[in-house]
Phi, psi and omega in degrees: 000140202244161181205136199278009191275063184225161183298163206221355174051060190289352206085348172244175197186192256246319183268015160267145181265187191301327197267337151329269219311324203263334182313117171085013159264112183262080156312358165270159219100335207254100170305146199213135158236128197251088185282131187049050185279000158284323191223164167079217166265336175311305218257340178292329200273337168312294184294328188287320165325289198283339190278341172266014170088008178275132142289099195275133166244133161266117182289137145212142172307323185258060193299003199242357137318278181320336181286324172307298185309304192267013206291148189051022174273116179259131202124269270249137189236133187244151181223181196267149164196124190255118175272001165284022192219113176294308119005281140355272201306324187271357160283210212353328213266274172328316166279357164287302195297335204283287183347300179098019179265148177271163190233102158292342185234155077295129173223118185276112197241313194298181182159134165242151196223144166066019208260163182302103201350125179234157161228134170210171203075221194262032172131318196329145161295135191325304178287308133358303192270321180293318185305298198249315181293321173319303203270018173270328170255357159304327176269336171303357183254313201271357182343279210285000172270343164302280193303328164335284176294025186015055174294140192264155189227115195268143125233127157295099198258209201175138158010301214272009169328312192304349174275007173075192176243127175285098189254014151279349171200059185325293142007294166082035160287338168274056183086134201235128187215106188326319165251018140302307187280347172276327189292335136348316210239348182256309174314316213257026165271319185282329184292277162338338163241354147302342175265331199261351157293339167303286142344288193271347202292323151317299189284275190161020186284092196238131174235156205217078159319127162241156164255098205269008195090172160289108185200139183287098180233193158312352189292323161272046190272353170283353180232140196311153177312295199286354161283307193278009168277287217310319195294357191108329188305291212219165171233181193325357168262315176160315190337092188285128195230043183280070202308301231267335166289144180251183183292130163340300192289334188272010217245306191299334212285345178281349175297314195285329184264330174310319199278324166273315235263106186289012125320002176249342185338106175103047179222167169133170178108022199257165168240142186236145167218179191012054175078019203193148187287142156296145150293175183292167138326143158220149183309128172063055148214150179274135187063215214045164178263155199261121159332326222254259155044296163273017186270123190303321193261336164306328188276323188304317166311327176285330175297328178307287198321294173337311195280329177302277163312010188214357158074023180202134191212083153350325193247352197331297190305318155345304218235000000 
């Protein structure tokens, strides 16, 4: 079985940053939306973005943070969007598309890992639905300023991808088990951008998995000091001393080479990590992507479910 999921020797790597990446790249004219582009790697790929002449909008739940954040970052315009509230998501959606502007970059950033059982909506589990159902009807509300801009689409995943999908109970209604549902919720970011590249690639619509690596940002904010001693991370001062972590700026930069970087040109539907497409998984190596993750009909099946629980489907008529 052939897979397009081989290194592609782009030059860059795991310690090239967002501004590596981007050097001698001109975005201007060209729009970029960064969901949780305020904080974290979401706020490295803004400034990395907007510093390269892209007007980047950042959706955020806290805006009156987000405004705090980017205040003197020029580009950047921030609006409001909770991606657990559908609603939400489709307020923004509207009123973006109401501008009459086309969108060339999304990079689906935003995202919570490990956090204590939640429920939102009509019951979904939290990680599930904010990771993956949100940004799934967000683009799916922006469909047509998406195609317009033949726009490239980032989802932001993990590692924790290899724990797959509980597809008998997405949910975690039979027992919650925080990084099962985180692993969960990072698979079906890849599974999601192999269906929707699937999808969109006729309109000129290219999607992308990234692995942005390890790097200590707010994304752990669920988890205790002394779960991240133990794990390796950091050590009893706070001091990370973990070598394979990376820096904020170097953690974005696969988000950002994902979004641009004109070596993927005619390509997608790949999970890239350090700048680069990932290999398959292999038993006892670190990184690469896990088969199931990339299986065309595991992803088209997720896309079903999805349009089921969020009631929107861009292609629906399509098909």
């Amino acid at each position: 079985m052939t897979t397009p999921q081989h290194k592609i020797g782009s030059g860059f790597g795991a310690r090239s940053t967002a501004g590596d990446v981007l050097s001698g790249i001109d975005l201007s004219g060209s729009t970029a939306i960064v969901t949780g582009g305020y904080s974290g790697l979401g706020l490295e790929a803004t400034r990395a973005l907007a510093a390269a002449g892209a007007r980047v909008i950042v959706p955020a739940r806290r805006r009156a943070v987000a405004q705090e954040a980017v205040a003197g970052v020029d580009g950047v315009e921030v609006d409001d969007l909770d991606l657990a509230d559908l609603e939400s998501v489709r307020g923004f959606a509207e009123r973006f598309l109401a501008s009459g502007r086309d969108v060339d970059i999304v990079i689906n950033n935003a995202g919570i890992m490990a956090c204590p059982e939640t429920r939102v909506g009509p019951g979904w589990e939290a990680q599930f639905a904010t990771n993956h159902l949100g940004h799934y009807a967000l683009i799916n509300h922006l469909w047509p300023a998406v195609a317009r801009g033949g726009a490239r689409v980032v989802a932001v995943s993990s590692g924790a991808h290899g724990m797959g999908m509980r597809w008998d109970d997405v949910h975690f209604e039979r027992g919650y088990d925080r990084w099962e549902a985180y692993g969960q919720a990072k698979a079906a970011n890849v599974l999601f951008a192999v269906h929707l590249d699937a999808l969109g690639r006729d309109a000129g619509v290219r999607a992308f998995a990234v692995h942005p690596g390890s790097i200590l940002t707010p994304l752990q904010r669920h988890l205790a000091k002394a779960d991240m001693v133990d794990a390796g991370w950091i050590d009893e001062h706070g001091t990370p001393t973990d070598p394979t972590f990376k820096t904020p700026a170097q953690g974005a930069a696969t988000h950002v080479w994902a979004a641009v970087s004109p070596q993927l040109a005619g390509m997608g539907g790949v999970y890239c990590e350090d700048c680069d497409i990932a290999e398959p998984a292999s038993d006892g190596a670190e990184g690469g992507v896990h088969a199931h993750a990339v299986d065309p009909e595991q992803a088209a099946r997720l896309w079903a479910l999805s349009a089921g629980f969020t009631g929107v489907d861009a292609f629906a008529a399509a098909r």
